[in-house]
C-alpha positions as CSV (number, residue, x, y, z in Angstrom):
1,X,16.4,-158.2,-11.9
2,X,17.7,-156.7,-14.7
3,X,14.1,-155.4,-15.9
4,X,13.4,-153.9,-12.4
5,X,16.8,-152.3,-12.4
6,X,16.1,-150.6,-16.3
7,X,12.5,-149.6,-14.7
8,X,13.7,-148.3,-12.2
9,X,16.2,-146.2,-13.6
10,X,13.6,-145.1,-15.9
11,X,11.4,-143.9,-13.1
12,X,14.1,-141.9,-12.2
13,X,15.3,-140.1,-14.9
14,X,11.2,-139.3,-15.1
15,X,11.2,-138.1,-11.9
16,X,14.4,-136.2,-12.1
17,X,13.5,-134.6,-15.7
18,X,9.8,-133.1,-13.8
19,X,12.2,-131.9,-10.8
20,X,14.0,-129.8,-13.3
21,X,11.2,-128.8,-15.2
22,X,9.1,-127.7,-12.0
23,X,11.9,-126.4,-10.1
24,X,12.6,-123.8,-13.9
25,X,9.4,-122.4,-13.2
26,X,9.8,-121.2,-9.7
27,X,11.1,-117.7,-11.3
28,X,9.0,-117.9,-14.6
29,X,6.4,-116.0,-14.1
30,X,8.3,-112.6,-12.0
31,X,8.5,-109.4,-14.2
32,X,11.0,-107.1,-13.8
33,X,10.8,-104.7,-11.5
34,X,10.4,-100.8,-12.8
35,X,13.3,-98.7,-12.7
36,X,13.7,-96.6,-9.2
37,X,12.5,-93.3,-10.8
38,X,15.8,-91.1,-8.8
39,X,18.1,-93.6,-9.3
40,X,17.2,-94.3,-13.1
41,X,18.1,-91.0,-14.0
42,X,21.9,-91.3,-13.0
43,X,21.7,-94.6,-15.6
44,X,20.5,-92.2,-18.3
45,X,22.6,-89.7,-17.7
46,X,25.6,-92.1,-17.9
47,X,24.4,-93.6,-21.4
48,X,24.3,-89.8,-22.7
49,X,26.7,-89.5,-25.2
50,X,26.5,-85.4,-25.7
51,X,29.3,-83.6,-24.1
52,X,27.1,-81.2,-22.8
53,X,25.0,-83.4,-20.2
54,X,24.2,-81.8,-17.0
55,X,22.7,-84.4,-13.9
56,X,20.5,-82.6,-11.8
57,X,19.1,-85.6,-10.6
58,X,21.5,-86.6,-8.2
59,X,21.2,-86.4,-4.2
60,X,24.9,-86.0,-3.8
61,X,27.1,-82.8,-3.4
62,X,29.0,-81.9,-5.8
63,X,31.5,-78.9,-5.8
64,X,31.5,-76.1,-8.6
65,X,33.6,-78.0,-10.9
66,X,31.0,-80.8,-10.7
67,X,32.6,-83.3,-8.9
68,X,32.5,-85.4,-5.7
69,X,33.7,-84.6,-2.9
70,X,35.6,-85.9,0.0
71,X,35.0,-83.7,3.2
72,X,39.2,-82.8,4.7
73,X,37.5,-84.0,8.1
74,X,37.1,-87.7,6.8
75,X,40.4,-87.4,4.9
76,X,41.8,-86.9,8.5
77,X,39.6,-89.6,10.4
78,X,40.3,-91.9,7.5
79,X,43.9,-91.8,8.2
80,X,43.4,-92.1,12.4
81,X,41.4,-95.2,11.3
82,X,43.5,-96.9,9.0
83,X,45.5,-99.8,9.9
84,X,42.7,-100.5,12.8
85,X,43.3,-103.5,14.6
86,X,39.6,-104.3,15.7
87,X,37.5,-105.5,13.3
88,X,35.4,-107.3,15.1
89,X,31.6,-107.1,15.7
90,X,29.8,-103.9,16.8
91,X,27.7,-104.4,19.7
92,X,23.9,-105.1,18.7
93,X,23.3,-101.5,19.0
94,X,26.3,-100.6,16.9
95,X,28.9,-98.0,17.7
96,X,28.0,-96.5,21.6
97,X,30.3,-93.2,20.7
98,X,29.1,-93.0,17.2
99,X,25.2,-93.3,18.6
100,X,26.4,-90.8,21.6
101,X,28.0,-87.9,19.4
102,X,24.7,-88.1,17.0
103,X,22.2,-88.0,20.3
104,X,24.2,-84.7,21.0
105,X,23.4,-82.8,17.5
106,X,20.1,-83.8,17.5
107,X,18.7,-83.2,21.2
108,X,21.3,-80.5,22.0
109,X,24.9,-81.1,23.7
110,X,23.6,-80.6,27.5
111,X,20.2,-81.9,26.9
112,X,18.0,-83.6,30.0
113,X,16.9,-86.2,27.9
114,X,20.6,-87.9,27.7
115,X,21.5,-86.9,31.5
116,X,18.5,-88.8,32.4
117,X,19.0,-91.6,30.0
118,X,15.2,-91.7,28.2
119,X,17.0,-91.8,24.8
120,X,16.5,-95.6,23.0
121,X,19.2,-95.4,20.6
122,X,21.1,-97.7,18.0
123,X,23.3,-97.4,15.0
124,X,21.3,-97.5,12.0
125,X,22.2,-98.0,8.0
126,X,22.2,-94.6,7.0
127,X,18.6,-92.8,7.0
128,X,16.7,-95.3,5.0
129,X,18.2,-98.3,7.6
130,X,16.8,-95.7,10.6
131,X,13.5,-95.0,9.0
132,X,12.9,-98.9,8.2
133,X,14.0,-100.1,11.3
134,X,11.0,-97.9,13.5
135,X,8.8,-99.0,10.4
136,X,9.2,-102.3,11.8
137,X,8.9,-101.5,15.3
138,X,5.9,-99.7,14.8
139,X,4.3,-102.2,12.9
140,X,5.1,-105.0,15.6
141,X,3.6,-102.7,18.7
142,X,1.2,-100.4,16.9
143,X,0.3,-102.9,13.7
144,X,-2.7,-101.4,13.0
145,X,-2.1,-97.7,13.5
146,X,-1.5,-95.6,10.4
147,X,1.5,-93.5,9.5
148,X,0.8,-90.2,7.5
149,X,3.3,-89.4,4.9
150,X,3.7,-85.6,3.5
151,X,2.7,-85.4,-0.2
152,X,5.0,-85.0,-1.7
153,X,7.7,-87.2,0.0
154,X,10.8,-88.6,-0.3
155,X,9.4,-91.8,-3.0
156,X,11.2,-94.5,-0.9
157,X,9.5,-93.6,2.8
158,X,6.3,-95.1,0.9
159,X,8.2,-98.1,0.2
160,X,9.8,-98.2,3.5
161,X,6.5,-98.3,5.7
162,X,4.8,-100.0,3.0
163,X,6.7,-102.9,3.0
164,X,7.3,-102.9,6.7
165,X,2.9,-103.7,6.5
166,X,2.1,-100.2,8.0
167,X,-1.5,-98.6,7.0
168,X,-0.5,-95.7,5.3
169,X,-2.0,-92.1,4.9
170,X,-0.9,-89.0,3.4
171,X,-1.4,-85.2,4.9
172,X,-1.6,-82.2,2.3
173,X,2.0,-80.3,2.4
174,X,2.7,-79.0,-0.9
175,X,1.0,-75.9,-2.4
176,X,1.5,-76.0,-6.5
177,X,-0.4,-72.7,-7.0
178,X,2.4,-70.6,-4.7
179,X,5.0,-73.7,-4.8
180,X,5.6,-73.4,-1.3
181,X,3.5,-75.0,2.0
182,X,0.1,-75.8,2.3
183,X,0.1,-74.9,5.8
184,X,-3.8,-75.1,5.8
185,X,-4.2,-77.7,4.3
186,X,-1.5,-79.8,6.6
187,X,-2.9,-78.4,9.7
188,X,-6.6,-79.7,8.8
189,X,-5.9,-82.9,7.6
190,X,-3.7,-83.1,11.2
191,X,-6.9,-82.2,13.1
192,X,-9.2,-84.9,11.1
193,X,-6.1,-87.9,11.4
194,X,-7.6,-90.1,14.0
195,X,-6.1,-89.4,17.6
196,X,-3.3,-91.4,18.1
197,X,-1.8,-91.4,14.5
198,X,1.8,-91.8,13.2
199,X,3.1,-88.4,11.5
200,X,6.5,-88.5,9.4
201,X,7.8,-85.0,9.3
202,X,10.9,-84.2,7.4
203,X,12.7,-82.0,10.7
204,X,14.7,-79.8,7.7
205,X,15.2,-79.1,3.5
206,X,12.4,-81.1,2.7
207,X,12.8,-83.1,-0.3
208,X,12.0,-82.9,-2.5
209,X,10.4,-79.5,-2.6
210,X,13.0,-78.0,-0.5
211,X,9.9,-76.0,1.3
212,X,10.0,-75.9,5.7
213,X,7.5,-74.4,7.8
214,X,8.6,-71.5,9.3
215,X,9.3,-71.6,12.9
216,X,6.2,-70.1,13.9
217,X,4.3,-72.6,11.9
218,X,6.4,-75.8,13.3
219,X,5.0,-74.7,17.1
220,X,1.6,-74.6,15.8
221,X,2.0,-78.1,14.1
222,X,3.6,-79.0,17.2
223,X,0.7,-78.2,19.6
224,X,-1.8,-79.5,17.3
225,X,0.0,-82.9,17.2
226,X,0.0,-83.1,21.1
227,X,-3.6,-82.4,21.3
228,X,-4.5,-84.8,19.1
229,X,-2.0,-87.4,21.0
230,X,0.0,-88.2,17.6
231,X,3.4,-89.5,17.4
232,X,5.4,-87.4,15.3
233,X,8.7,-89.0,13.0
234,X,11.9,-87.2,12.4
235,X,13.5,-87.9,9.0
236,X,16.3,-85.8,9.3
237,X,18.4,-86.5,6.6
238,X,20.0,-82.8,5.7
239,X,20.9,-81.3,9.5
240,X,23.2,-79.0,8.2
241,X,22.5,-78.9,4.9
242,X,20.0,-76.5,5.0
243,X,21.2,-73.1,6.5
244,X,24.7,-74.5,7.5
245,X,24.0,-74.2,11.0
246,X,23.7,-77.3,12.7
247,X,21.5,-75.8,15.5
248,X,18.8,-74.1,13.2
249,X,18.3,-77.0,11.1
250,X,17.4,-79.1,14.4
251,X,15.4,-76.4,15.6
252,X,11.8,-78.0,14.6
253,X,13.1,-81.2,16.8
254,X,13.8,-78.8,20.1
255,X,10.7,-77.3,19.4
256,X,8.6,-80.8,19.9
257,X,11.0,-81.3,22.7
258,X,10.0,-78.0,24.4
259,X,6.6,-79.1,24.0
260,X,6.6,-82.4,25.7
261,X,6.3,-84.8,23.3
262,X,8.3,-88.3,22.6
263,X,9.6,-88.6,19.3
264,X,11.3,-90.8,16.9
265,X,13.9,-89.5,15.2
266,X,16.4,-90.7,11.8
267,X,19.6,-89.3,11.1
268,X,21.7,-90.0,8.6
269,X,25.6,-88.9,7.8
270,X,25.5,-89.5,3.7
271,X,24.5,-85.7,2.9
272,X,26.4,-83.6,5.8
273,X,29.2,-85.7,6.1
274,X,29.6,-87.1,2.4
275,X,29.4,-90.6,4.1
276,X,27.0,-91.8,1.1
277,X,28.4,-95.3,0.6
278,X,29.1,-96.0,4.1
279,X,25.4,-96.0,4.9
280,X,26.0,-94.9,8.5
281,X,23.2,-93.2,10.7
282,X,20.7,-93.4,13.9
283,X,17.5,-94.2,15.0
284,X,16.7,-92.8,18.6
285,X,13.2,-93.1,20.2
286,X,12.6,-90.7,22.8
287,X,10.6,-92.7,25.5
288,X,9.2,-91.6,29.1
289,X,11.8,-92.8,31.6
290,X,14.9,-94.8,31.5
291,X,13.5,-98.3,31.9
292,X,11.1,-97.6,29.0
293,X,14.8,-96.3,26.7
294,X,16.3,-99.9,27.8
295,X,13.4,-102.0,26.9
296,X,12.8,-99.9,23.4
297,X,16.4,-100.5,22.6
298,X,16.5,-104.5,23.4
299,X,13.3,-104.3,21.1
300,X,15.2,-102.4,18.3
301,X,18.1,-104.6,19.1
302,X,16.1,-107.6,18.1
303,X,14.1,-106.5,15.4
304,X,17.6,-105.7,13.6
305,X,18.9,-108.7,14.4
306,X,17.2,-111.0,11.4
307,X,17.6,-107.7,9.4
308,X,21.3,-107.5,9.0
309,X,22.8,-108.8,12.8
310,X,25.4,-106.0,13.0
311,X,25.9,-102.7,11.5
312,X,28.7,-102.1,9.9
313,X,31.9,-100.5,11.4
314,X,34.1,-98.5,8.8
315,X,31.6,-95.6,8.5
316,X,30.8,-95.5,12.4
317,X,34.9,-95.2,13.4
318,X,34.8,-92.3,10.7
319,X,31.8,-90.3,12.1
320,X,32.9,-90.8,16.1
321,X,36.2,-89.7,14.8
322,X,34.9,-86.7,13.2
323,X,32.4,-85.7,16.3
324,X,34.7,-86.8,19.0
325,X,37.8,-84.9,18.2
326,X,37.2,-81.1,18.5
327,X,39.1,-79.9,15.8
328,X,38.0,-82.4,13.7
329,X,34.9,-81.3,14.6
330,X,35.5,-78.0,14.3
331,X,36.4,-78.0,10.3
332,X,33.4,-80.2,9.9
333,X,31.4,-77.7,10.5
334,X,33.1,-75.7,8.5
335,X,32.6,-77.7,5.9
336,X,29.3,-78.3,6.0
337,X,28.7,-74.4,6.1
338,X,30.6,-74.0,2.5
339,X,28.8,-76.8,1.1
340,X,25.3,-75.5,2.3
341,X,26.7,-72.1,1.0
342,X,27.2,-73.0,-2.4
343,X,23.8,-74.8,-3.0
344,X,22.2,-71.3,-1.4
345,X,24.8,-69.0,-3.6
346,X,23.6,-71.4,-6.6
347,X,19.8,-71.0,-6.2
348,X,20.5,-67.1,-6.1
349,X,22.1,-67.6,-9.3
350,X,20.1,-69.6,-11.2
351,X,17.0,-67.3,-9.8
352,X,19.0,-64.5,-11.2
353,X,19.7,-65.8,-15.0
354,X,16.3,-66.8,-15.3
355,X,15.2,-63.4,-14.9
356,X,17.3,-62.0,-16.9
357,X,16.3,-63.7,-19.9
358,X,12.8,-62.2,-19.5
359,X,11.1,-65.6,-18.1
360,X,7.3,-64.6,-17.7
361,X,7.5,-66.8,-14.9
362,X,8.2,-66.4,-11.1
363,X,11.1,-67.5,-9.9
364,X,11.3,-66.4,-6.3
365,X,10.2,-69.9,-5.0
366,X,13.8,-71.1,-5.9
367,X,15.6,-68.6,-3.2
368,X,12.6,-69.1,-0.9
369,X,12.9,-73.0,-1.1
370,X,15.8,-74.7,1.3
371,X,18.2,-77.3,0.8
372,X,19.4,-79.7,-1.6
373,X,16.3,-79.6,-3.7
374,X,14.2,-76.9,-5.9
375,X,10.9,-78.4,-6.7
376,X,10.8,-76.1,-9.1
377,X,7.1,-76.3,-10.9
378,X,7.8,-78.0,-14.1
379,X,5.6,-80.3,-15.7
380,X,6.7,-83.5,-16.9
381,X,6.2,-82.7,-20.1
382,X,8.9,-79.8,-19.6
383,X,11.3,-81.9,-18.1
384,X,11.4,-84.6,-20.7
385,X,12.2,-81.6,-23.2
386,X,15.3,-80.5,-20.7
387,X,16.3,-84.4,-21.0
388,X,15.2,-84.7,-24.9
389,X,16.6,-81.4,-26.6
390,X,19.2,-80.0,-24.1
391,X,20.2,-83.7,-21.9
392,X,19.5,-82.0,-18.8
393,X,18.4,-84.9,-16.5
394,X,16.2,-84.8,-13.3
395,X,13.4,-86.7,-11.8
396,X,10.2,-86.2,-13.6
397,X,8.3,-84.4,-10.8
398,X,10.6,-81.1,-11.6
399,X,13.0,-81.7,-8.4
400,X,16.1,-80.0,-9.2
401,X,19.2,-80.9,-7.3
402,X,20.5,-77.6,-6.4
403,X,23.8,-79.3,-5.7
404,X,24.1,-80.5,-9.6
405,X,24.3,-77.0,-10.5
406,X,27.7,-74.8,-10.5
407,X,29.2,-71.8,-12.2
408,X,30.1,-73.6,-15.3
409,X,26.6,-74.8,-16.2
410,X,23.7,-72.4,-14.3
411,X,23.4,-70.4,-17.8
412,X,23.4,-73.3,-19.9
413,X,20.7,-74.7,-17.2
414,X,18.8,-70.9,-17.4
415,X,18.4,-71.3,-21.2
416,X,16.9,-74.4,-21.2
417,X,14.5,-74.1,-18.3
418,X,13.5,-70.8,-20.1
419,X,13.2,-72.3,-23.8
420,X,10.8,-75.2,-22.2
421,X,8.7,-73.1,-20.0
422,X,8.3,-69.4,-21.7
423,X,5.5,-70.7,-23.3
424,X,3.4,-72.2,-20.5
């Protein structure tokens, strides 16, 4: 007995020594994964010793001294909210005033389409939650129907419909020779996208090039998308942000809705509303009649539901504070038109001391551009010279964050770009 009890142990301890070494291989062989290329450049910017760093990498407002900002309007909600005695679950769908105020700025504050109820709607987490929750729903109704992405885009709407397992395409946008839209270009590769394609347009400030077709432009695109029977995407990250009117930055979305077609649309409150770690937004899905709205909501409803169950509540209570009080409202607005302000008072500026200092360049794309962003030509080569001799930090592409710029550094920023580039 006592042999088969020391055999046995031994078998054990065997058995339980190959257990550990197998189960210490499960994560042997994963690499690590590359740096986001946005997001990396805040990490270099905060190992940069030199007091004369400037991040112009950044999507995030800053004011003219440089630093964050917390919009008076939130202040004010904040303090309505505090001390909240439900903190219980949202519904599936999330917040039903939060999603209700949103549906208003986006399809206009008497619009038919929320009358008559055709509006599938649910809280989302921020943009990037919005955009990968109809990734998902696409790929379960339409899984083998491509989306076609702008080039340039936003980097993570590749990862987002990528990883959702959506084919995807790309349609020609961006002109380098004349750094603003390749409007040819966009409407032929529209034309040759099989019928019945997927089309993610950014509805204002494009980013990252900061370049929008002009209105005239957005109803041809329109009518050229319903011929062909495509479903067009609204990212629409910026509303607001761009001209500082609420109304003309949504003006591309009315225009599809003038036009007939259903749409799918994102919005997000980081950018307008400075909500950037609250990740609160909305996906709505425009759909033919009310009973087709309810069963595309129960469908978004589930899909979510695996995903992350509930949205969160904190940042919803903030933004249907905001949009359901109108006074609150009312300096919102405000707000957002000094923010979008600054960034346009900024790119004059920096358009200004570049020409000053003799660049052989043209500069005019930087007041003609929209938004947050300049995509303003560099190469890479150019840029890692900003980052190398003058620890000016941006994304590698050339995308400027017009918001990273204020009074204090625009010269500082002039030299530079004009030291690296008067040669090219």
């Amino acid at each position: 007995m006592a042999i088969c009890n020391s055999f046995t142990g031994k078998l054990i301890r065997r058995s339980s020594a190959d257990g550990i070494r197998f189960m210490s291989s499960w994560f042997r062989n994963i690499d690590q994964a590359p740096k986001d290329p946005i997001l990396g450049v805040t990490e270099a910017f905060l190992a940069d010793q030199s007091p004369s760093k400037v991040n112009v990498g950044v999507g995030a407002y800053r004011d003219d001294n440089g630093k964050p900002v917390v919009l008076d309007c939130v202040r004010e909600a904040e303090k309505r909210v505090a001390g909240s005695q439900f903190m219980e679950y949202l519904p599936m769908g999330g917040s039903i005033k939060m999603v209700e105020e949103s549906l208003k700025l986006a399809y206009g504050e008497n619009s038919e389409f929320i009358k008559d109820k055709r509006i599938a709607a649910v809280q989302a987490l921020s943009g990037t939650g919005a955009c990968r929750l109809f990734a998902a729903f696409q790929q379960r109704f339409h899984p083998n129907t491509q989306i076609y992405i702008p080039v340039p885009t936003w980097a993570n709407h590749h990862n987002i419909w990528r990883d959702a397992g959506v084919p995807l395409k790309t349609f020609r946008y961006y002109y380098p020779e004349s750094r603003g839209l390749d409007f040819a270009g966009l409407m032929e590769d529209i034309k040759n996208a099989p019928d019945g394609s997927f089309f993610l347009l950014h509805a204002c400030a494009h980013n990252p090039t900061g370049v929008d077709p002009t209105e005239e432009q957005w109803r041809e695109i329109s009518s050229l998308i319903k011929s062909k029977g495509h479903f067009p995407f609204f990212d629409m990250a910026y509303q607001g942000f761009a001209s500082g009117n609420l109304e003309r930055d949504a003006k591309a979305i009315s225009i599809f809705l003038e036009d007939g077609h259903l749409i799918g649309l994102a919005q997000s409150y980081a950018k307008n509303m400075g909500l950037y770690g609250q990740r609160v937004g909305c996906l709505s899905v425009l759909c033919e009649d009310e009973k087709q709205a309810v069963a595309v909501k129960s469908q978004l409803q589930l899909i979510s539901r695996p995903m992350y169950s509930n949205p969160p509540l904190h940042g919803a209570l903030i933004v249907s504070t905001v949009l359901g009080d109108p006074e609150l409202k009312k300096l919102w607005l405000e707000e957002v038109k000094v923010m979008a302000d600054r960034i346009i008072g900024m790119r004059t500026t920096l358009r200004e001391n570049l020409e000053k200092r003799g660049s052989p360049l043209p500069w005019q794309h930087i007041t003609n551009q929209i938004g947050m962003f300049c995509y303003s030509g560099m190469t890479p080569e150019q840029v890692d010279r900003l980052t190398s001799e003058f620890h000016i930090y941006m994304t590698r592409n050339g995308r400027i964050s017009m918001a990273g710029i204020n009074s204090g550094n625009v010269g500082y920023i002039a030299d530079a770009i004009h030291e690296v580039t008067k040669s090219a």
